[in-house]
N, C-alpha and C positions, 0 to 999 in steps of 0.2 A: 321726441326728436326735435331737435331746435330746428327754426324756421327757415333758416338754409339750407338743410336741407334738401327741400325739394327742389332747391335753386340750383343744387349738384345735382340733380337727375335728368335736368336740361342739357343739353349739348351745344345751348346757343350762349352760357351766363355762368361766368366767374364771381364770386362774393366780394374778395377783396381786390378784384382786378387783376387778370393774367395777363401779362405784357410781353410781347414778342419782342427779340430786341434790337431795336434799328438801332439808332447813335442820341442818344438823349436822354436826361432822368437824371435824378442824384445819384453821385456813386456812391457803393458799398463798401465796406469792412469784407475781409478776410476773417470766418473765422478759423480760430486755431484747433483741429480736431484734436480731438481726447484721443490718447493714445491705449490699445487695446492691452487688457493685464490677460496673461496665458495661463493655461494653467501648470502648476510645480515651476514656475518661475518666478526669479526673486526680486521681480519687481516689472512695470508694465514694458514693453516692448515698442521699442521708437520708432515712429511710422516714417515709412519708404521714403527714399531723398529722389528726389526728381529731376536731380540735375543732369543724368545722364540722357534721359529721357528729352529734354533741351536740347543738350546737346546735339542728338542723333536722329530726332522727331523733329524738331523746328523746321527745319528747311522746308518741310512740305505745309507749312500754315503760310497763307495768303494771306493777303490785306486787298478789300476792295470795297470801290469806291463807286457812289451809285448818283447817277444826276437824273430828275424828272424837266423837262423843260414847257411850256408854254401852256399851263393847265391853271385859270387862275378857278378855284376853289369855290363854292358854296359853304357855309358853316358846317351842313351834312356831312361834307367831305372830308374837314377838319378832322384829322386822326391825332387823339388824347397822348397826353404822357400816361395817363392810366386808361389802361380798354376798359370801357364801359363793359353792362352786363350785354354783351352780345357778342358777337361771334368773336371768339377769341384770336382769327388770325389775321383783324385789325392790327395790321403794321405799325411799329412804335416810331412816330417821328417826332421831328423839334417841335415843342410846343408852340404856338401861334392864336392872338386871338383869331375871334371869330369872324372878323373881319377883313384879316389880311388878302390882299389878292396878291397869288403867287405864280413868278415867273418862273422860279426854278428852286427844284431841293435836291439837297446834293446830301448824300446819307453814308456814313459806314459802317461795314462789317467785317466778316473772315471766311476763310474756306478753306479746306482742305487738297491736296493735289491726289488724285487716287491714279491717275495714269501717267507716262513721261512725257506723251507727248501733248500735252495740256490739257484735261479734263479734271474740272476743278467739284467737287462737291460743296453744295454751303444751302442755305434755307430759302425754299421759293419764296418768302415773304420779301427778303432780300432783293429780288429779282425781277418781281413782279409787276407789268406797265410801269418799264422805265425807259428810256431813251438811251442809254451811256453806261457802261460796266467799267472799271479802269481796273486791274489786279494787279498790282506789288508785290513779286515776289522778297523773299528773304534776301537774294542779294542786291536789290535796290533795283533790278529791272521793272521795267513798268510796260502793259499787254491791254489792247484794248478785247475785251471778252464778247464773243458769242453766247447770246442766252440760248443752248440747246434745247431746253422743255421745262418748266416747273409742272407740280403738282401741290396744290394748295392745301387738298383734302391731308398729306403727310408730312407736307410743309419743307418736300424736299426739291433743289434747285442744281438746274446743272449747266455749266459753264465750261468752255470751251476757247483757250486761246493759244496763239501760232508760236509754239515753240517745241522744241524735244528734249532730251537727255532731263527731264524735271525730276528733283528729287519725289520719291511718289513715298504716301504714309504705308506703312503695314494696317492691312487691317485686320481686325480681329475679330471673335464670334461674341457679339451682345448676348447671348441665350445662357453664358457661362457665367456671365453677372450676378450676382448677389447681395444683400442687403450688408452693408459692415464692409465690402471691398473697398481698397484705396481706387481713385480716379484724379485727372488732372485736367485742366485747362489749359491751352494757349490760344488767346485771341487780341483783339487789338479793342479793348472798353474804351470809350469814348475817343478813341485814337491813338491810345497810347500802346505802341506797337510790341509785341512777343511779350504779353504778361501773361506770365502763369499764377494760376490758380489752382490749390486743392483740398478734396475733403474725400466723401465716404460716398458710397452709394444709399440714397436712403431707403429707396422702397425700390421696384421694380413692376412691371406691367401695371403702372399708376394712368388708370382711363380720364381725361380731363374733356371739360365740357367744349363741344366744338371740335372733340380729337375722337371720338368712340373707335377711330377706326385703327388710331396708333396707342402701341403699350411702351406712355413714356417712360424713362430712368429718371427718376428722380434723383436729386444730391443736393449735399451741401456747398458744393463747389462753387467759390462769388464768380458770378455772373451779372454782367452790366450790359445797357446798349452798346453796340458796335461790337459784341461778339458774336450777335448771329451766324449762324453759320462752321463755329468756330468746332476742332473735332476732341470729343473727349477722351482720353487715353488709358488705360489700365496700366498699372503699375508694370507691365512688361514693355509699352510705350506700343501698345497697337493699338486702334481706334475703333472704339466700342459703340461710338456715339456722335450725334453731331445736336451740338446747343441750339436749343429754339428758342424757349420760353421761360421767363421767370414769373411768379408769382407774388405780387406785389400791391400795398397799398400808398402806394410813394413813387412808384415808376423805378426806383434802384433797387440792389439785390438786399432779400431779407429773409435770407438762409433758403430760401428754398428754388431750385430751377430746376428745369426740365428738358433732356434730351430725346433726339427721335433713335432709335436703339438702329445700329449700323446696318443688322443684317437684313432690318426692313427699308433703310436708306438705300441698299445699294440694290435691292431686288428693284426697286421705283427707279433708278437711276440707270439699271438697267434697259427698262423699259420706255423711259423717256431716249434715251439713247437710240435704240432701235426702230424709236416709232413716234418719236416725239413726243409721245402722250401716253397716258398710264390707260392700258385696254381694264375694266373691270368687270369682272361677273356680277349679275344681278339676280339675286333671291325676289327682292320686291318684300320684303320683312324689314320691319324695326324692333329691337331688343334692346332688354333693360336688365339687370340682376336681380336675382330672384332672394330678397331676404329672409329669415324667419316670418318676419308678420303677414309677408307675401304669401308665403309657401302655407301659412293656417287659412286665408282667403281661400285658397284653391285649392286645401283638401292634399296639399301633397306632404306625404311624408317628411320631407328633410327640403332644406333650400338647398338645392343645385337646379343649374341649369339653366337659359336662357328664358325669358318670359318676351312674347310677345307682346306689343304695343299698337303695330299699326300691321295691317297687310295691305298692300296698295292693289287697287281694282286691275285687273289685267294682269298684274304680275306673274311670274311663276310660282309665288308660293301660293297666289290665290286659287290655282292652278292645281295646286298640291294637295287643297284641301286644307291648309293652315291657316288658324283663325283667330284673332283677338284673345287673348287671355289662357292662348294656350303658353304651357311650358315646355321647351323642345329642353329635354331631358339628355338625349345620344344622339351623337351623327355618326352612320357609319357603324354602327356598332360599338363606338368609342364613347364613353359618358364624357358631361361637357361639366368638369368641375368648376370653370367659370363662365360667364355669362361672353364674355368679351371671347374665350375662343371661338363661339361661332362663326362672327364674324369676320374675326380674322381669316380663319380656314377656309370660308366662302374665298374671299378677297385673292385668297393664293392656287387656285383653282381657275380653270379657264372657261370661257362659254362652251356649253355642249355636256358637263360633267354632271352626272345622276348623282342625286343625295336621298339618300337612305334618313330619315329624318322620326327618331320614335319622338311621340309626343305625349305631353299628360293632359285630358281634356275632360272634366267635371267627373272627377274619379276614376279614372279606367285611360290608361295606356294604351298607344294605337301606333301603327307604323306610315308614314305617308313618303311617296318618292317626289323628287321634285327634279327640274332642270332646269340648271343656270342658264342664262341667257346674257348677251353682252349690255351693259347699262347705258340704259337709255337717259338723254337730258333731265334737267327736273326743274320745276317752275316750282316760286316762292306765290304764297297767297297773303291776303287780307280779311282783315272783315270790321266790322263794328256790334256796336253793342246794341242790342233788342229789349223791348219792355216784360210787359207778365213775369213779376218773381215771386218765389215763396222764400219763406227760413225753415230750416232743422234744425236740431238738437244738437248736429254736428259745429254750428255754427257758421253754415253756408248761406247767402242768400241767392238763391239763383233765379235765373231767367230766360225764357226761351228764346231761342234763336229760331228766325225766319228763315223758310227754306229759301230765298236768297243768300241767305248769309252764309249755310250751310253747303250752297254750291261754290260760294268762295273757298270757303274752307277745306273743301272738296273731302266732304264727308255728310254719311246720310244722319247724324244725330251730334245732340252736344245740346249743355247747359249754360246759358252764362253766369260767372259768377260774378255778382254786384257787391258782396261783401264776404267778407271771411273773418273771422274772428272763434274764442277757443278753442276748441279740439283742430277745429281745418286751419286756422293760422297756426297753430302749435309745431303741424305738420308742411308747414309751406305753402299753404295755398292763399291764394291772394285774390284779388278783386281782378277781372280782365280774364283769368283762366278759364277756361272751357272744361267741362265734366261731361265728359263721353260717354262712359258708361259705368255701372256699379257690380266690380267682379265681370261677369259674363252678358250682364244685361244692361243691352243699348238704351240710352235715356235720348228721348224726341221731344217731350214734355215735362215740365216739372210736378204731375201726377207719376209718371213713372219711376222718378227718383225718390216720390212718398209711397207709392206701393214696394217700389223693392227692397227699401231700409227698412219696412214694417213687418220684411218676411224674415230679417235677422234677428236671431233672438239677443236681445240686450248682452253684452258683457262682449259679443263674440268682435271679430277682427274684419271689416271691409277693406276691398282694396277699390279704390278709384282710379278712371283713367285720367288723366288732366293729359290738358295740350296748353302750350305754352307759346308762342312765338313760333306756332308749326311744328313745337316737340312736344311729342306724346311721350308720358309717364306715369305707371301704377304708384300711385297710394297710399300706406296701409294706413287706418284708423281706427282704432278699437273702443268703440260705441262706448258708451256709457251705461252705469245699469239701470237707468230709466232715462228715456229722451219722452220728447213731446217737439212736434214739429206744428207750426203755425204758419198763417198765411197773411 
């Protein structure tokens, strides 16, 4: 596995920069999609004309315009043309050195109109600690916007201003999506107002780091800054999607972007509506996908299913009985052929609701119940690096961490790693990472990480836990056929 890898198992770190799109960046190219060859036809079949869809869908795309006033900045503050490796929903603004002190930034986007009497759909990044909303309608009216409620964690925003009879989009079911479907864009890139754009669907429930909790649409549809927000349409001209994020090593489109899928757009929008704020059920679990090398670590037959990462002390799953390195295999009775339905399923569920949760735990399958609870705040930690390390075979060098450091990190074990190199760089793991535990067994010292790889027999597959920036993630490493660890 290349050494990025494990840089996608993090939720906090894009490799080549995933960029949200505010109003800034190089633009893109349009590409021209290849057109599908059918079969017993005498030649390929000319993809869907969009014009009608303009025509009779435009009137509901917005243009809006976003002012921050009297905030002058630290460099910290300074948001890149390309996001760093960190939380991906670092807003995309005008570049600026790092020195600038700033009076005011004025930013654009798009939004969609989903009701007549003004409720605008578009992306909470959009939206979010601004002072000034401005929305431009299609026929040149211009509305100063109520922010009704963002949600950061979905990346959805909703806006609200004083008018009625508003042309409103059709919306349509995201779940019908498919990989090879036509899609289209109308948004306003850099400002240039009702450009459309189109391509194909490329993938569908695409988990990105920073997003675990949304199953983006991927396409090829160009996408630049100042489309945020902007909604994406199926070829019947209903909206399937609304544009967040491209993927980029250059800040402009380069074939790849990312929408939030509608029917999860509007269920948050719903909620923000109602209450301002997205209510969420809380399991108190973290999960990760369970691969082949995973699934030989843990003894389980076949990779499916979710694998635990973290249980947080007090939670309800802790509560349930769920523990580290187990695999929840069915919820409900229902198998979980991906790791990401868990969560979801949790998330669409209310406080109060029993889960029936089978699990796979050192061989042998077991049933544990659990109940959601409403989700509570959550604080970010720190820590620094500690002395005493040894090397393995793996090519780790690690170090203990002080139980000060450990109550930062708010966990009772973990290794530091001071270097990495073969088999564990191979795999992603870096200098700075913390190794939690090996498979099922918590590491406190760097003796217990050379007794438990001394109980593997050569050739076979470990899985390690690493944390990362506060993200816990398994693994796998498949030992060598002879190691020797040194101190």
């Amino acid at each position: 596995m290349h050494r990025t890898a494990l840089t996608a198992r993090f939720a906090c770190a894009l490799v080549a920069g995933a960029c949200l799109l505010g109003a800034c960046a190089a633009p893109g190219s349009t590409p021209t999609p290849a057109p599908p060859v059918t079969a017993g036809s005498a030649g390929p079949t000319p993809p869907p004309g969009f014009s009608s869809l303009v025509a009779s869908r435009g009137a509901s795309v917005v243009d809006i315009a976003t002012l921050r006033v009297g905030r002058d900045e630290n460099p910290q503050d300074i948001e890149l043309e390309i996001a760093p490796e960190r939380d991906f929903a670092d807003r995309l603004a005008w570049p600026l050195p790092a020195s600038a002190r700033i009076s005011q930034i004025r930013d654009l986007a798009s939004g969609v109109i989903i009701r007549d009497d003004g409720l605008i759909l578009t992306s909470a990044h959009v939206v979010t600690n601004i002072d000034e909303v401005q929305v431009r309608l299609d026929d040149g009216r211009r509305f100063t916007a109520r922010v009704v409620g963002v949600d950061r964690r979905t990346d959805v925003g909703l806006l609200k201003i004083d008018a009625t009879a508003l042309p409103v989009a059709v919306i349509g079911d995201s779940s019908t999506l498919g990989p090879g479907d036509w899609v289209a864009a109308i948004s306003s890139p850099f400002g240039f107002e009702r450009s459309v754009t189109a391509g194909v669907v490329s993938a569908i429930d695409r988990v990105m780091g920073g997003a675990g909790e949304i199953p983006f649409i991927q396409t090829d549809v160009a996408i630049n800054p100042g489309s945020s927000g902007s909604p994406l349409f199926n070829s019947r001209g209903e909206v399937v999607g609304i544009n967040s994020m491209i993927y980029s090593g250059s800040g402009g489109y380069m074939g790849l972007s990312f929408a939030v899928p509608i029917n999860l757009s509007m269920r948050i929008a719903d909620e923000l509506q109602a209450h301002g704020t997205v209510r969420r059920s809380y399991l108190g679990a973290e999960f990760q996908e369970m691969t082949p090398a995973l699934a030989q670590s843990f003894g389980l037959p076949a990779a499916t299913g979710a694998l635990v990462v973290r249980v947080e002390a007090g939670s309800p799953a802790e509560a349930a009985g769920l523990a580290q390195g187990d695999a929840v295999l069915a919820l409900d009775r229902k198998p979980l052929a991906r790791f990401i339905d868990l969560p979801r399923q949790i998330t669409q569920r209310p406080p109060g609701s029993r889960l029936r949760l089978e699990v796979w735990r050192e061989g042998a399958a077991r049933i544990l119940q659990a109940t959601l609870t409403a989700q509570p705040a959550s604080a970010a930690t720190t820590f620094a690096a500690a002395p005493a390390e040894w090397k393995d075979g793996l090519g780790l060098s690690l170090a203990d961490i002080s139980p000060a450091q450990r109550l930062q990190l708010r966990m009772e074990s973990g290794l530091m790693v001071r270097e990495a190199e073969g088999l564990a760089r191979s795999e992603g793991i870096r200098a700075g990472d913390v190794v939690v535990a090996l498979n099922t067994t918590r590491l406190y010292r760097a003796d217990d990480f050379r007794r438990a790889l001394g109980r593997v027999p050569a050739g076979n597959t470990v899985a390690l836990l690493v944390m990362r920036d506060q993200r816990l993630a398994y693994v796998a490493i498949r030992l060598p056929a002879s190691r020797r660890g040194r101190s």
